[in-house]
N, C-alpha and C positions, 0 to 999 in steps of 0.2 A: 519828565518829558511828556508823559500821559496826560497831565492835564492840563495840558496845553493845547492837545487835541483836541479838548472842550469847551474851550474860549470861545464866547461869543464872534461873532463875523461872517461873511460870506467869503465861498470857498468857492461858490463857479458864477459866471459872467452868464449875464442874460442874451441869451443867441439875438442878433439883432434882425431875420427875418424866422417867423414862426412862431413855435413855441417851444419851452420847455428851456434846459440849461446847456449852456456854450462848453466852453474849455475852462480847467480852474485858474483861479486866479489866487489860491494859497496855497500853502504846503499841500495844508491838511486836504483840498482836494485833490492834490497828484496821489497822494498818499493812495485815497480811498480807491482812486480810479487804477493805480497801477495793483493796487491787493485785488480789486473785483475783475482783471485781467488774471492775475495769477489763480487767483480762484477758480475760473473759467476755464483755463489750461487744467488745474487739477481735475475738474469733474472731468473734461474731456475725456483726461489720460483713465478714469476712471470706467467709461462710457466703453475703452477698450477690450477689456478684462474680456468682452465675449457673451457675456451671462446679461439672462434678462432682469435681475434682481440689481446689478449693477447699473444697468443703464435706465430702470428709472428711479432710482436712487440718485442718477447724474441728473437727469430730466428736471426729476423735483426740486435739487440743490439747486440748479441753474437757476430755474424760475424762480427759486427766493433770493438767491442770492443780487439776482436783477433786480426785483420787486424792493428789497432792500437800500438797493443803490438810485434809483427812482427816489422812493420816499426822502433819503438824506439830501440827494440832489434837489430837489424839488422845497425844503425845508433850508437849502445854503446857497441860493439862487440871489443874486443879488439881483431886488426888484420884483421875485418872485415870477413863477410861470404866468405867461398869459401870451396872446398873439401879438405880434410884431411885424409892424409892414415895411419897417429901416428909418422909421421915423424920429 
């Protein structure tokens, strides 16, 4: 089932005003988007703990774990990022 995850394709819809990527349009992008949700809950619940050692440990996770989700989106983007006026 893993490498199936790796199949060539697009996995999110080009937003049709702006830029950047819309909603998925394969598995493999609910997939990534509902893990980088669960992800985000985890640092939160992380972020709780009280301790300053904790919360930027949550801080740092978040921001890669976004920056991560960026770069995949942005590389499964069917027609790739650019501006869009609904044209």
């Amino acid at each position: 089932m893993l490498h199936k995850f790796f199949e060539p394709g697009d996995w999110f819809a080009a937003k049709k005003y702006g830029y950047g990527s819309g909603m998925p349009i394969a598995w493999q992008g609910w997939v990534l988007l509902l893990s980088y949700i669960a992800v985000m809950a985890g640092f939160a619940f992380v972020m709780e703990r009280g301790d300053d050692v904790a919360f930027i440990t949550a801080c740092v996770g978040m921001v890669a774990a976004t920056g991560l989700l960026l770069w995949i989106a942005r590389s499964r983007t069917a027609g790739g990022w650019r501006w869009r006026n609904g044209k």
